[in-house]
PDB file with one MODEL, atoms N, CA, C and O in Angstrom:
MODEL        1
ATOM      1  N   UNK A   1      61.636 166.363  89.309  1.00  0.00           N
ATOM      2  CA  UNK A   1      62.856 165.727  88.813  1.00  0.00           C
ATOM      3  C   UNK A   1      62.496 164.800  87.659  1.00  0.00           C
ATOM      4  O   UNK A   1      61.617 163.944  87.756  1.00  0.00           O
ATOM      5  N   UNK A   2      63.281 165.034  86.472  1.00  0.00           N
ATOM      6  CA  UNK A   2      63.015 164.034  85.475  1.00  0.00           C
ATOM      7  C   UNK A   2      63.502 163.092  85.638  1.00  0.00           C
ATOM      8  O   UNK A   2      64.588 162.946  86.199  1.00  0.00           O
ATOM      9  N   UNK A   3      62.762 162.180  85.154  1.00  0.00           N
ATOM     10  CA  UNK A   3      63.287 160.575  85.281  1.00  0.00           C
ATOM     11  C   UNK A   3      64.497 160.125  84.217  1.00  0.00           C
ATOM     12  O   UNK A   3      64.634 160.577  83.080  1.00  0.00           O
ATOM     13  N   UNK A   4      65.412 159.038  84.921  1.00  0.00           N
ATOM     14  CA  UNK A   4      66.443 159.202  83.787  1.00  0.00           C
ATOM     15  C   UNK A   4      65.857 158.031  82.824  1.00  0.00           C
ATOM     16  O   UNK A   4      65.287 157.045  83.291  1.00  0.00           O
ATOM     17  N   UNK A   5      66.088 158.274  81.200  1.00  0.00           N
ATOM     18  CA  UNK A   5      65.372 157.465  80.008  1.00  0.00           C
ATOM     19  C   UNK A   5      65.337 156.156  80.704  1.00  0.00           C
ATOM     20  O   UNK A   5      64.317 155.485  80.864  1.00  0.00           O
ATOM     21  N   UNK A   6      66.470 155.860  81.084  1.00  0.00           N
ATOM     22  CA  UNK A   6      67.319 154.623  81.050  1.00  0.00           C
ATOM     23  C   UNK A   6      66.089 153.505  81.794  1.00  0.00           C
ATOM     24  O   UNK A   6      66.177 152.331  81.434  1.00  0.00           O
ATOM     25  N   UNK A   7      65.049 153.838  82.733  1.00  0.00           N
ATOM     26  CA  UNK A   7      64.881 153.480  84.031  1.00  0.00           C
ATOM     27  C   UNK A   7      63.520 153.099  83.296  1.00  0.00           C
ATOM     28  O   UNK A   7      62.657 152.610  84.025  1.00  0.00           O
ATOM     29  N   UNK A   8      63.226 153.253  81.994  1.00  0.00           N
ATOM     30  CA  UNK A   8      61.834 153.246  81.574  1.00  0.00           C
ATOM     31  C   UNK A   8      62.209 152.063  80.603  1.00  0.00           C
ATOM     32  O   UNK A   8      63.389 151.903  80.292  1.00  0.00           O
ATOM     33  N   UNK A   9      61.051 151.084  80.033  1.00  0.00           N
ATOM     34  CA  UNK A   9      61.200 149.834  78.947  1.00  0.00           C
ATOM     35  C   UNK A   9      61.733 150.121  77.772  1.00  0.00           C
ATOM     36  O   UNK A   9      62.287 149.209  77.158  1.00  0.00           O
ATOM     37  N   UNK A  10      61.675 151.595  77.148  1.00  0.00           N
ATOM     38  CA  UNK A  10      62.033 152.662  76.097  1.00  0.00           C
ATOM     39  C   UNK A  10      63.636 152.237  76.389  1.00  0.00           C
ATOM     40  O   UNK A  10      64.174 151.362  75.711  1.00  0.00           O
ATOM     41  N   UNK A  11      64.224 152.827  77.284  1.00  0.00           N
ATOM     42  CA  UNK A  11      65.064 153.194  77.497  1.00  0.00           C
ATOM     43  C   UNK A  11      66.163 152.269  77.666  1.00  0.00           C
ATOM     44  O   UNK A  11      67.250 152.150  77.100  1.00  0.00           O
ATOM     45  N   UNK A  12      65.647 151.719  78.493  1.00  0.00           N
ATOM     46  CA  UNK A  12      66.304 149.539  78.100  1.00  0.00           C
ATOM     47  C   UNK A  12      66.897 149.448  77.032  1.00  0.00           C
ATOM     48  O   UNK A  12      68.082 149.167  76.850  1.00  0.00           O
ATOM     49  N   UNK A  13      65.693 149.799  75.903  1.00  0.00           N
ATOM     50  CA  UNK A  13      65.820 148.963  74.570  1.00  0.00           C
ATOM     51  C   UNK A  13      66.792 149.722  74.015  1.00  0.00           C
ATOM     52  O   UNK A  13      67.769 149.119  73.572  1.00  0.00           O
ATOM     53  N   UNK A  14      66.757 150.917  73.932  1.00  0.00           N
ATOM     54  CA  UNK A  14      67.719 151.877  73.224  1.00  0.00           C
ATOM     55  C   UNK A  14      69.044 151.495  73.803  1.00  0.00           C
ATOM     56  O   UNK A  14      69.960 151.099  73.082  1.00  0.00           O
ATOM     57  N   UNK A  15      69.173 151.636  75.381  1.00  0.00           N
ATOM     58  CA  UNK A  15      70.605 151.314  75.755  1.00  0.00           C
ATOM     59  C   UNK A  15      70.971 149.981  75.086  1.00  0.00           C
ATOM     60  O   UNK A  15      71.950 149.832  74.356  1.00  0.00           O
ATOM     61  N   UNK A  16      70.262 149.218  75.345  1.00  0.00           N
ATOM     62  CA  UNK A  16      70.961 147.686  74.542  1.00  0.00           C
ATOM     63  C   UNK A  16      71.355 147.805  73.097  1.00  0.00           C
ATOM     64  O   UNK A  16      72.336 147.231  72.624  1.00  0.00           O
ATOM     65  N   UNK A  17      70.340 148.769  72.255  1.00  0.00           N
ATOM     66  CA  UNK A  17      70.907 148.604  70.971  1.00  0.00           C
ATOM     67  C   UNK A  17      71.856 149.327  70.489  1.00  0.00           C
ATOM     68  O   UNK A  17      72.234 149.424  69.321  1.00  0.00           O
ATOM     69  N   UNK A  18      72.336 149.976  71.690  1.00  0.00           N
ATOM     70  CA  UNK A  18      73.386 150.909  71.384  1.00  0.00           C
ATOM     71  C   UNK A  18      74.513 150.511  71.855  1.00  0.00           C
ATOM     72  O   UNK A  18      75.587 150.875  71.375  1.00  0.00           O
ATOM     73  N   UNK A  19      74.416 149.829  72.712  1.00  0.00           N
ATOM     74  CA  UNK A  19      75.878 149.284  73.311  1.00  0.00           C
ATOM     75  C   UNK A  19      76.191 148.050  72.332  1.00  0.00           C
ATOM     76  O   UNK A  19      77.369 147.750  72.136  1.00  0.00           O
ATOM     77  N   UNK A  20      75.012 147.228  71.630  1.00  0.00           N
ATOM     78  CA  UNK A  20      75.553 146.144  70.867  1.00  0.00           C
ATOM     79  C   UNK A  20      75.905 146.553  69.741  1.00  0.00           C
ATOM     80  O   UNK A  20      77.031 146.343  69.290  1.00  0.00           O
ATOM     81  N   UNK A  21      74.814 147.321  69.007  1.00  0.00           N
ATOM     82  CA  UNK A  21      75.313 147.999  67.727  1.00  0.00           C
ATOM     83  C   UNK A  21      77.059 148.790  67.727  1.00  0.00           C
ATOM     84  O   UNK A  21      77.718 149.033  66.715  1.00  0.00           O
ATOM     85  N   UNK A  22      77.461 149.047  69.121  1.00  0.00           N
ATOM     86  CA  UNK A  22      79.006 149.674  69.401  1.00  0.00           C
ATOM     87  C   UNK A  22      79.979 148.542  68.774  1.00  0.00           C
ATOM     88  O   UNK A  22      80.686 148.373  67.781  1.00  0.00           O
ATOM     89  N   UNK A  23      79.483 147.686  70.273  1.00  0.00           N
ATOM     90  CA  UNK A  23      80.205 146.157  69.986  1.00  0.00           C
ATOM     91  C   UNK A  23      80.770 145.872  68.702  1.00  0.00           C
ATOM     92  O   UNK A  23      81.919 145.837  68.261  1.00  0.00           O
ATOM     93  N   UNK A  24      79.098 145.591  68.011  1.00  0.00           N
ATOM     94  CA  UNK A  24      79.187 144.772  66.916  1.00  0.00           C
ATOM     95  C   UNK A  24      80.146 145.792  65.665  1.00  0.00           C
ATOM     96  O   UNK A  24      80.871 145.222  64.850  1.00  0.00           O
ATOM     97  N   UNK A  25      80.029 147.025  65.685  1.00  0.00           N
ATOM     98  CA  UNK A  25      80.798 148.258  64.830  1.00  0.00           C
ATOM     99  C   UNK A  25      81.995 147.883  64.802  1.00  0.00           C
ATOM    100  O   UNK A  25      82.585 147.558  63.772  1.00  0.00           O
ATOM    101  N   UNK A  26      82.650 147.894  66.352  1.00  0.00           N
ATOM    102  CA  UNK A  26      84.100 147.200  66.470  1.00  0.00           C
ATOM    103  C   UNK A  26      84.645 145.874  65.983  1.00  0.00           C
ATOM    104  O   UNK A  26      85.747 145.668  65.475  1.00  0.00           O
ATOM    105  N   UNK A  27      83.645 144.989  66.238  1.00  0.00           N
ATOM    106  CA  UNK A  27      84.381 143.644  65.768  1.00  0.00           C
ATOM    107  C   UNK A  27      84.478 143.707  64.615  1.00  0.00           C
ATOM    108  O   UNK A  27      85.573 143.424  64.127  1.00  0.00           O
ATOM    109  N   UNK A  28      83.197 144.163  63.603  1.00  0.00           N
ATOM    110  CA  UNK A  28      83.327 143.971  61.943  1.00  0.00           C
ATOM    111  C   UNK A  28      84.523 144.987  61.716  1.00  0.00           C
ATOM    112  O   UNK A  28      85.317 144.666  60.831  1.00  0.00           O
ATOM    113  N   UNK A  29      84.691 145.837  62.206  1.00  0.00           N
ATOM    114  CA  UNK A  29      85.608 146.778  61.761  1.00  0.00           C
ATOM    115  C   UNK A  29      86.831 145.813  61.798  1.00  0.00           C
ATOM    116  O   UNK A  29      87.548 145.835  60.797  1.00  0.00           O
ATOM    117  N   UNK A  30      87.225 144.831  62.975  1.00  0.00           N
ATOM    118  CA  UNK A  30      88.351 144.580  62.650  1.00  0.00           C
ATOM    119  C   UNK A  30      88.509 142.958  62.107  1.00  0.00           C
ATOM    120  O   UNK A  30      89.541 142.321  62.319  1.00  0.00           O
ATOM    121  N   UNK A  31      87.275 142.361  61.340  1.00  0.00           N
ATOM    122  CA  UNK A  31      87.430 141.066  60.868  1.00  0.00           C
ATOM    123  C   UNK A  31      88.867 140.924  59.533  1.00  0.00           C
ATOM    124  O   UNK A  31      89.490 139.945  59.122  1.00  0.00           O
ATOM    125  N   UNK A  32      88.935 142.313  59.214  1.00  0.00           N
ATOM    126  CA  UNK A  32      89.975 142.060  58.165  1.00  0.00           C
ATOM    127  C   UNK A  32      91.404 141.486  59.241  1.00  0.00           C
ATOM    128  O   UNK A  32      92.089 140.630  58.681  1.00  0.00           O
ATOM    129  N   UNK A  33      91.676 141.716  60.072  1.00  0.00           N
ATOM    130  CA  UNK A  33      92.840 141.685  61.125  1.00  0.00           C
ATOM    131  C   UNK A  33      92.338 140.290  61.747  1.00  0.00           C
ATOM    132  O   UNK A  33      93.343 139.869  62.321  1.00  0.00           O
ATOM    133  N   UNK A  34      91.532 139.559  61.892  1.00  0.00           N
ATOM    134  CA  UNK A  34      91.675 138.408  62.670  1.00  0.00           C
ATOM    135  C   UNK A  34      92.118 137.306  61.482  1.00  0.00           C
ATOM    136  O   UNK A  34      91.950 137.388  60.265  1.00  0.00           O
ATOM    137  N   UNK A  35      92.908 135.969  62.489  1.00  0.00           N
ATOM    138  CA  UNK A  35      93.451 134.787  61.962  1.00  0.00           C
ATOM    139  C   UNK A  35      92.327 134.507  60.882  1.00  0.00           C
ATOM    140  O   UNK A  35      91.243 135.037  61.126  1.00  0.00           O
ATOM    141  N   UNK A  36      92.429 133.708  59.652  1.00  0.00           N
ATOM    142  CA  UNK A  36      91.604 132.871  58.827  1.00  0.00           C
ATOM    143  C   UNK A  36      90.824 131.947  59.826  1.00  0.00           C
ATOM    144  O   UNK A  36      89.606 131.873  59.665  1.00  0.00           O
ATOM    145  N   UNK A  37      91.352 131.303  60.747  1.00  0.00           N
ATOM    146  CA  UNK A  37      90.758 130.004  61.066  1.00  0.00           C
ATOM    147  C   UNK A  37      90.604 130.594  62.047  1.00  0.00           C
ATOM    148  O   UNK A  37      91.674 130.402  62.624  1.00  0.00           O
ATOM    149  N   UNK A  38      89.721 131.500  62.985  1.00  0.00           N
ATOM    150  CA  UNK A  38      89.404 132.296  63.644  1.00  0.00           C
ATOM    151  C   UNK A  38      87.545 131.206  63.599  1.00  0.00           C
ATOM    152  O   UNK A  38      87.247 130.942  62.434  1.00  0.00           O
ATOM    153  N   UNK A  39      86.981 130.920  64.163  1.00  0.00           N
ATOM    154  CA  UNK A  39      85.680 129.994  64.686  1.00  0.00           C
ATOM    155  C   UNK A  39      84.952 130.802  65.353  1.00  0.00           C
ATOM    156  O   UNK A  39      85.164 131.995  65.569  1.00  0.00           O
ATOM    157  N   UNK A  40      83.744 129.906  65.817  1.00  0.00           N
ATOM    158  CA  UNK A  40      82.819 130.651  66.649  1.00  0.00           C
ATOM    159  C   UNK A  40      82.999 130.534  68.143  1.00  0.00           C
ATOM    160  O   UNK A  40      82.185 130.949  68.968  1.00  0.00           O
ATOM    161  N   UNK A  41      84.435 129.773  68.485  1.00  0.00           N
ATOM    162  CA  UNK A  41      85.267 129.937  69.866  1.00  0.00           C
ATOM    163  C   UNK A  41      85.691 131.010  69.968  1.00  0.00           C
ATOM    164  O   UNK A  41      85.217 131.768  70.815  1.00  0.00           O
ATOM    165  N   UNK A  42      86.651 131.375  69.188  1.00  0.00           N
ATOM    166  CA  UNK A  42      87.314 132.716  69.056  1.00  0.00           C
ATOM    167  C   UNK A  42      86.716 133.514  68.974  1.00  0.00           C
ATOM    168  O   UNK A  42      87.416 134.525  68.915  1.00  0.00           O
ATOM    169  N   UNK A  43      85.453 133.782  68.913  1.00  0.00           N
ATOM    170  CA  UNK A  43      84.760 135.019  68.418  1.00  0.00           C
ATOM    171  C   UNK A  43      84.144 135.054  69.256  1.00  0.00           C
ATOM    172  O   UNK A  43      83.738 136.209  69.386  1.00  0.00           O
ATOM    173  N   UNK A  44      83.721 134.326  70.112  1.00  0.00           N
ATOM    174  CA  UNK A  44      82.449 134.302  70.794  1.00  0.00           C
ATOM    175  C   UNK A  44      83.294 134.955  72.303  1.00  0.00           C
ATOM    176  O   UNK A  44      82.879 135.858  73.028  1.00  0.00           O
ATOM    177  N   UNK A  45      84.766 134.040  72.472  1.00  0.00           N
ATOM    178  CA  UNK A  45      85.217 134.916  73.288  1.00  0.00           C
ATOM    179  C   UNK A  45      85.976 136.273  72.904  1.00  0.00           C
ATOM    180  O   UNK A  45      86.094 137.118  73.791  1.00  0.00           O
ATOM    181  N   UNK A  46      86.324 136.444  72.053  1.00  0.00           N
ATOM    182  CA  UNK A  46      86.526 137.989  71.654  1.00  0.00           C
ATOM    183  C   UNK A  46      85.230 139.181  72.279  1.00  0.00           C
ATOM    184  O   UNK A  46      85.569 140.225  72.835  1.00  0.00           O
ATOM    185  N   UNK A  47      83.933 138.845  72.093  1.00  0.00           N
ATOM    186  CA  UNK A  47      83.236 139.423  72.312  1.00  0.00           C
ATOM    187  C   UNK A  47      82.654 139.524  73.432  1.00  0.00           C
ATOM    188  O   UNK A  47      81.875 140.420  73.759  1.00  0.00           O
ATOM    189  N   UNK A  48      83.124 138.291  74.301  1.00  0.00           N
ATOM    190  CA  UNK A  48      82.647 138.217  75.776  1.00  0.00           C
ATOM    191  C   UNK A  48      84.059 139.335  76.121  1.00  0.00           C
ATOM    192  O   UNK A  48      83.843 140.167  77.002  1.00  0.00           O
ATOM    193  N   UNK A  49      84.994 139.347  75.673  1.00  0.00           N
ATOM    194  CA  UNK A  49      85.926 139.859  76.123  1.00  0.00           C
ATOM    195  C   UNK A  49      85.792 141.584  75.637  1.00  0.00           C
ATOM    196  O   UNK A  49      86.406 142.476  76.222  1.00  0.00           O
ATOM    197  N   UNK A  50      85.139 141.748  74.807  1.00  0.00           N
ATOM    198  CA  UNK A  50      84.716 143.348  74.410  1.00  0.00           C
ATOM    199  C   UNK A  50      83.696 143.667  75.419  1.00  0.00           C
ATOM    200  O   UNK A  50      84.103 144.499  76.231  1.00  0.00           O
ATOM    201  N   UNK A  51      82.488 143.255  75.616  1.00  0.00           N
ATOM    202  CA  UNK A  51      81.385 143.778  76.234  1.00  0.00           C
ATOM    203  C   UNK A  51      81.720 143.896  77.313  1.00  0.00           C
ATOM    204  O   UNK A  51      81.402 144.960  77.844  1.00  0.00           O
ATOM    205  N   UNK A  52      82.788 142.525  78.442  1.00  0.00           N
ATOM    206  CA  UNK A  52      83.385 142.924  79.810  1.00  0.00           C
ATOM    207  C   UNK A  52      84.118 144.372  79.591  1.00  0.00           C
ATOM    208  O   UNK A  52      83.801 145.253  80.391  1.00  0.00           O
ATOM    209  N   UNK A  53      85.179 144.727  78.458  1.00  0.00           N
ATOM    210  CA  UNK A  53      85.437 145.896  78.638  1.00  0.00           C
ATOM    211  C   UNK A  53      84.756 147.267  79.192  1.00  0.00           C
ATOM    212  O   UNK A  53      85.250 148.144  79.901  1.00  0.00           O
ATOM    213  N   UNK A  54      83.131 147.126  78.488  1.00  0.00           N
ATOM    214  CA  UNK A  54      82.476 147.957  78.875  1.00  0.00           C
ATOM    215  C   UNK A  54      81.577 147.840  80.157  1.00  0.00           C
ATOM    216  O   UNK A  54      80.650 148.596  80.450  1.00  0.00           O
ATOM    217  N   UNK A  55      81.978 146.860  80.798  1.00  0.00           N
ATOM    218  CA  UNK A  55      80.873 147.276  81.902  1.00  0.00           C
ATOM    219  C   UNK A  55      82.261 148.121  83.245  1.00  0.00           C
ATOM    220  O   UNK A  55      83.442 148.051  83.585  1.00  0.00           O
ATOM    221  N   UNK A  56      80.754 148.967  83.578  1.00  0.00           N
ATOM    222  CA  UNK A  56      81.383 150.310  84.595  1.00  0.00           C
ATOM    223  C   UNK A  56      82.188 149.784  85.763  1.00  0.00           C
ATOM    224  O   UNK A  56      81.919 148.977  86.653  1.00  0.00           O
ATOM    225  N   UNK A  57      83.150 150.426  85.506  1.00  0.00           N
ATOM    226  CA  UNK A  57      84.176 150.459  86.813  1.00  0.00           C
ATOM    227  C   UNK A  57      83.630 150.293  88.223  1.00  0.00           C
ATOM    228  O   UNK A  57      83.963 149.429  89.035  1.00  0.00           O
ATOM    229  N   UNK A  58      82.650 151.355  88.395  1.00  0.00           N
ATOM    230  CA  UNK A  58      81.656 151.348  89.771  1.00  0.00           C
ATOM    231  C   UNK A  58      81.023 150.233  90.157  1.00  0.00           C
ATOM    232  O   UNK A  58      81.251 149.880  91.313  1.00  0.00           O
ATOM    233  N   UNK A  59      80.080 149.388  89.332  1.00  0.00           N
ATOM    234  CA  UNK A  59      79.611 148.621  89.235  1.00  0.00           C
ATOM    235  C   UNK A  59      80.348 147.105  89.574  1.00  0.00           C
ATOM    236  O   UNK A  59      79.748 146.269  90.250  1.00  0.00           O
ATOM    237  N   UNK A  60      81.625 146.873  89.060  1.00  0.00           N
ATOM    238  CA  UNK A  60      82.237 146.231  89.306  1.00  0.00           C
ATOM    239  C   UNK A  60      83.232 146.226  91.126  1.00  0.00           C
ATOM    240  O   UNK A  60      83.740 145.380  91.863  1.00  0.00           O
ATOM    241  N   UNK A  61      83.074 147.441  91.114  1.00  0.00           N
ATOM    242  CA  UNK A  61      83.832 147.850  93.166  1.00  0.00           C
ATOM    243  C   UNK A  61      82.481 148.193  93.944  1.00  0.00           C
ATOM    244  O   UNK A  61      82.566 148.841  94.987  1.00  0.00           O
ATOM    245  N   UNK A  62      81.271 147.788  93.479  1.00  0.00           N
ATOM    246  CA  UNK A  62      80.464 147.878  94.545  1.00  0.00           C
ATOM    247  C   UNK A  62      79.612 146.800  95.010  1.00  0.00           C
ATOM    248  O   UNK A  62      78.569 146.446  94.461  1.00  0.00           O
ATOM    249  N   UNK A  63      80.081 146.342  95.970  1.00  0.00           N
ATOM    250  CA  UNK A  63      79.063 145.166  96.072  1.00  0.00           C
ATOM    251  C   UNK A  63      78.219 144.980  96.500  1.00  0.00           C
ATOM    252  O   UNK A  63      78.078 143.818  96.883  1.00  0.00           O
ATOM    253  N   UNK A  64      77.122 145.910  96.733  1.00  0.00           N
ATOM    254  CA  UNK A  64      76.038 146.082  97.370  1.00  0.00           C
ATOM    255  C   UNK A  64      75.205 145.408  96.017  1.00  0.00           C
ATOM    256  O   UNK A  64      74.552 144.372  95.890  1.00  0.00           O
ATOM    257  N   UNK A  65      75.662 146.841  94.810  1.00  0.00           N
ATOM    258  CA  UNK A  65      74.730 146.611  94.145  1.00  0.00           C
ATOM    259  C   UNK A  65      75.648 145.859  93.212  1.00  0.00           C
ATOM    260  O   UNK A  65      75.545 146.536  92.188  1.00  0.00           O
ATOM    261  N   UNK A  66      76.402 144.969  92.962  1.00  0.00           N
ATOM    262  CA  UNK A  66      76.441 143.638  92.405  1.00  0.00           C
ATOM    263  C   UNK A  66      75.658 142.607  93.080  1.00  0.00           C
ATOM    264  O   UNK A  66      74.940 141.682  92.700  1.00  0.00           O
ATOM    265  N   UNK A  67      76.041 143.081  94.223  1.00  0.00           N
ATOM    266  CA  UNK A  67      74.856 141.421  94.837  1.00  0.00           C
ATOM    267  C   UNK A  67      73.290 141.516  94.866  1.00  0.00           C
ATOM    268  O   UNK A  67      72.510 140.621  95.190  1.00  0.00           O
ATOM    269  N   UNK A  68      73.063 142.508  94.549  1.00  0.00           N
ATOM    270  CA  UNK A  68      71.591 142.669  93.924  1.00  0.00           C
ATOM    271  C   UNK A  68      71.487 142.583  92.729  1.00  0.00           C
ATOM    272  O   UNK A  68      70.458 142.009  92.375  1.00  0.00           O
ATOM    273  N   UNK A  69      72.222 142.966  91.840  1.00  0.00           N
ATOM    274  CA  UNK A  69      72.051 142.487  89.973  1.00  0.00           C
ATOM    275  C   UNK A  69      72.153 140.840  90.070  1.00  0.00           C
ATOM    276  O   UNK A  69      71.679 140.060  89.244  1.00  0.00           O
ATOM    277  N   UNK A  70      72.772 140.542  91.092  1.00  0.00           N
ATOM    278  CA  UNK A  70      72.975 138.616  90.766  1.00  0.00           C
ATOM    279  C   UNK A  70      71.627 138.223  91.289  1.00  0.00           C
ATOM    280  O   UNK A  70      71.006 137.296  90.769  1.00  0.00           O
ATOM    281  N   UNK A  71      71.192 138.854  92.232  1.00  0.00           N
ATOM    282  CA  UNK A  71      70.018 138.523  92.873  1.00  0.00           C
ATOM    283  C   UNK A  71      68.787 138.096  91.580  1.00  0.00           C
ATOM    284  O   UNK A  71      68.228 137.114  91.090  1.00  0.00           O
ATOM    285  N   UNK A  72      68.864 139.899  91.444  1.00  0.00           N
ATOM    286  CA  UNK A  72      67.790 139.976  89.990  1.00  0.00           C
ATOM    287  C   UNK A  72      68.148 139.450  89.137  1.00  0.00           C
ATOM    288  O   UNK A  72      67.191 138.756  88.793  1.00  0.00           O
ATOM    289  N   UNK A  73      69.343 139.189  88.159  1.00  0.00           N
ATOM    290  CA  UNK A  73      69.311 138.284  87.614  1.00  0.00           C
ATOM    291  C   UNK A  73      69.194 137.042  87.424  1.00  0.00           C
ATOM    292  O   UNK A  73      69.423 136.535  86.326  1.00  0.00           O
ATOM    293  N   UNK A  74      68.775 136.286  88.591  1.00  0.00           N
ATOM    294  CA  UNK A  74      68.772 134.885  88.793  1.00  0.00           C
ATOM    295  C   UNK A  74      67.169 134.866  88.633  1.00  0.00           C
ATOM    296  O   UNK A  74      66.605 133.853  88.219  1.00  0.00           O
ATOM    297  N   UNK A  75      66.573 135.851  88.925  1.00  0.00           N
ATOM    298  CA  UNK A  75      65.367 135.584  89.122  1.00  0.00           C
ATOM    299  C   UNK A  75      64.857 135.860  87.508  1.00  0.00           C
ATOM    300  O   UNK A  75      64.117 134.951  87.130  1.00  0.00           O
ATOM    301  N   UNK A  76      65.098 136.939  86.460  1.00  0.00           N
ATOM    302  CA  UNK A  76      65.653 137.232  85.476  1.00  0.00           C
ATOM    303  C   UNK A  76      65.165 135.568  84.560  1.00  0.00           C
ATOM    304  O   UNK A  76      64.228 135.443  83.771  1.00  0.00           O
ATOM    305  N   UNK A  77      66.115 134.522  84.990  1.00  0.00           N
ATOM    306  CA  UNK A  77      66.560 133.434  84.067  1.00  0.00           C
ATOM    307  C   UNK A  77      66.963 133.255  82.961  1.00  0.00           C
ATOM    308  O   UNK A  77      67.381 134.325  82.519  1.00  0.00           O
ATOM    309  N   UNK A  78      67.042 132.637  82.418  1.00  0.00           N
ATOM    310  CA  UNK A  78      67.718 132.261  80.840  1.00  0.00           C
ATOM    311  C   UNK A  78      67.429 133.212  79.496  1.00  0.00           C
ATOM    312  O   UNK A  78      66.529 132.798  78.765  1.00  0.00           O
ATOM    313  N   UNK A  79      67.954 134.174  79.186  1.00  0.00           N
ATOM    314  CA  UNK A  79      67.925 135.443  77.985  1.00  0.00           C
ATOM    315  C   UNK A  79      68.297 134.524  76.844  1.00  0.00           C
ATOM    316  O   UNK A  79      68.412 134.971  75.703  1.00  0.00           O
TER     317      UNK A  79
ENDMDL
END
């Protein structure tokens, strides 16, 4: 059985730069459409509010393995 990319340090990196590089595609795409006086409040939650879009449905109704990502992430610390 092949291993899936994802599960390897390779594979990390690629997923991250692909989901931010998404992100980030969308927001510039729509800086012509936001307020002038639009800050780094507004933006910062705009984008907390994009990336929640993308996290998986599953992930979010299972709590086994949410309470193990909080686990690992605590141990994880400050990114």
């Amino acid at each position: 059985m092949k291993a899936n990319p994802i599960n390897t340090r390779q594979g990390k990196r690629q997923f991250i730069r692909s989901l931010t590089c998404s992100v980030s595609k969308s927001v510039c795409a729509a800086v012509d459409q936001m307020p002038a006086d639009w800050d780094g409040y507004e933006l910062r939650e705009l984008l907390a509010e994009l990336f929640a879009n993308e996290r998986m449905e599953s992930m979010r109704k299972n709590r086994r393995r949410m309470s193990a990502y909080r686990g690992a992430r605590y141990n994880i610390g400050r990114v």
